[in-house]
C-alpha positions in Angstrom: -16.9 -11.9 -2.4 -18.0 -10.6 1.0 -15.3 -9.0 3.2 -14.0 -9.8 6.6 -14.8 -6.5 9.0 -18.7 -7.4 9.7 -19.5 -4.6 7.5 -21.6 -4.7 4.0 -18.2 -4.0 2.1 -16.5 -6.6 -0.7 -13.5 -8.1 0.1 -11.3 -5.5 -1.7 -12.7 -2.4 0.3 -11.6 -4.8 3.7 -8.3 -4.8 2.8 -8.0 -1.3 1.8 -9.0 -0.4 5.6 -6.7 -3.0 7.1 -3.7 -1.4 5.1 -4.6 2.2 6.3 -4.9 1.0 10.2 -1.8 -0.5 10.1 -0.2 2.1 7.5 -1.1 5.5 9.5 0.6 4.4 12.8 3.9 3.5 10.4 4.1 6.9 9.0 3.8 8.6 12.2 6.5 6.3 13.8 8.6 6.8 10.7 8.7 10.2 11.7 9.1 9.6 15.0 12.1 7.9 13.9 13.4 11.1 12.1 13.4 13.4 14.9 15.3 10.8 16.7 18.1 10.8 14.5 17.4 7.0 13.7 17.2 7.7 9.4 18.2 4.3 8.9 15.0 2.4 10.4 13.0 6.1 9.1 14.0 5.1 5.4 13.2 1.6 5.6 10.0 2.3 7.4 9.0 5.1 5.2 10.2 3.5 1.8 7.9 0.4 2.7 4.6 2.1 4.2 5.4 4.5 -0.1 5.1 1.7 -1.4 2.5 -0.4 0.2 0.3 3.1 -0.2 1.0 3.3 -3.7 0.2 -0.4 -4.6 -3.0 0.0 -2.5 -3.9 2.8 -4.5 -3.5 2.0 -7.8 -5.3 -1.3 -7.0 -8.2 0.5 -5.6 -8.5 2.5 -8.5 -8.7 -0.8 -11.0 -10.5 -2.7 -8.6 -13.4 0.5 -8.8 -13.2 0.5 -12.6 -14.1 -2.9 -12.6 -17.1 -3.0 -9.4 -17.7 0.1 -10.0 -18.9 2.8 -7.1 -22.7 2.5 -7.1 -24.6 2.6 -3.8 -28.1 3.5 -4.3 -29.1 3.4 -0.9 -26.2 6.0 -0.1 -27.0 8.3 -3.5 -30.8 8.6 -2.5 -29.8 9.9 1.2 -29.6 13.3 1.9 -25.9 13.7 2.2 -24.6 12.2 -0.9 -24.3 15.5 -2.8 -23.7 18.0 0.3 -21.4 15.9 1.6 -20.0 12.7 0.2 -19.6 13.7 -3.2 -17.6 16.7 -1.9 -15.3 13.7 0.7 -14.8 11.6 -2.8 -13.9 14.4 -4.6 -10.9 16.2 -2.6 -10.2 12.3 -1.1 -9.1 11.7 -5.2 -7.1 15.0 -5.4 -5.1 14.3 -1.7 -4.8 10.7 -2.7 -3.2 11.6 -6.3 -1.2 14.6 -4.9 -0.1 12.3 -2.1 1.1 9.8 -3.9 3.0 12.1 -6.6 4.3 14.2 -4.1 5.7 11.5 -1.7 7.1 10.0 -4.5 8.9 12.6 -5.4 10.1 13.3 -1.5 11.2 9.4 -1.3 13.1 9.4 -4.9 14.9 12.9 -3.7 16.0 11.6 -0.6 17.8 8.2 -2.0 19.2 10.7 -4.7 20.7 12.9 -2.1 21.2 10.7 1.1 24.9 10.2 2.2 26.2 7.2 5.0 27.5 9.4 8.4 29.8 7.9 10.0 27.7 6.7 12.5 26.6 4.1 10.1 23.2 6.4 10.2 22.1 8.2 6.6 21.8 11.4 6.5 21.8 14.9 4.4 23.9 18.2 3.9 22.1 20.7 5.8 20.5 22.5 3.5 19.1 19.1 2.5 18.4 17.8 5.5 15.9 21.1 6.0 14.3 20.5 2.6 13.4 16.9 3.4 12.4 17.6 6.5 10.1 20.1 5.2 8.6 18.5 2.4 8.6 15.2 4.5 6.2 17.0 6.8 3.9 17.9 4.2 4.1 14.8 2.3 3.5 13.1 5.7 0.1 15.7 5.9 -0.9 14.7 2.7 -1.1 10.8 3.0 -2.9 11.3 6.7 -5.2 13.9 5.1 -5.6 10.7 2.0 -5.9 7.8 4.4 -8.6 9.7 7.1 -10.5 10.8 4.3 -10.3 6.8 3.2 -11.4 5.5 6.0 -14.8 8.5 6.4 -15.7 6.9 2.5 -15.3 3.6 4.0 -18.0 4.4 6.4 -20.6 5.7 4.3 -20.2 3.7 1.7 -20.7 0.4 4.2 -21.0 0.9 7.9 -23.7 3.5 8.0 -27.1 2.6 7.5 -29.3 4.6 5.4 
């Protein structure tokens, strides 16, 4: 089935984009949120745009074992070995490490969060710097995953070879 973008992707690959667009501006406001002090709407935010990520994922990953990943027009150019192989390559080890690693951020922080009583949630100190810390780098790692995403996207169906 043909996708919806105007590119020559299936309809699978569409959605995948459509998810990061609207995915990479929710994390950063999620953070956004953080700094703020506003943990309530950071949590929600954050624990949706987890999970959305990690359902996206997973079904990218069956939906490839079952298309598969050829593009002859894309293996015969000049780049595929310099330069896409390489993208595909540490886009899968981001993507994986992303995706454990957030997990593990997200399921530590509803483990350890505790109502203020401003109504806000919030952490011991030394907690609050360890989420804030791995937060940022868990944060790194699924912009680093979704970029990397989208530059696939684009050789594998924008550019022309």
């Amino acid at each position: 089935m043909d996708g919806f973008l105007g590119t020559r992707a299936p309809l699978f690959p569409d959605v995948v984009v459509v998810a990061l667009v609207v995915v990479l501006p929710a994390l950063v406001w999620g953070a956004i949120l953080a700094g703020r002090g506003r943990t309530r709407l950071h949590h929600t935010i954050m624990w949706w745009t987890y999970h959305v990520l990690a359902v996206v994922v997973v079904a990218f990953v069956v939906w490839n074992a079952v298309a598969g990943t050829h593009v002859p027009a894309l293996e015969a150019s000049w780049l595929y070995r310099p330069i896409y192989l390489p993208l595909v390559i540490g886009h899968v080890i981001v993507a994986v490490s992303a995706t454990v690693f957030t997990g593990w951020v997200t399921w530590r922080a509803r483990l350890r969060r505790v109502e203020r009583p401003d109504g806000e949630l919030g952490f011991d100190p030394d907690e609050a710097r360890h989420h804030r810390r791995t937060g940022k780098l868990a944060l790194a790692l699924l912009l680093a995953t979704s970029v990397s995403g989208l530059a696939i996207y684009y050789f594998r169906y924008v550019r022309e070879y």
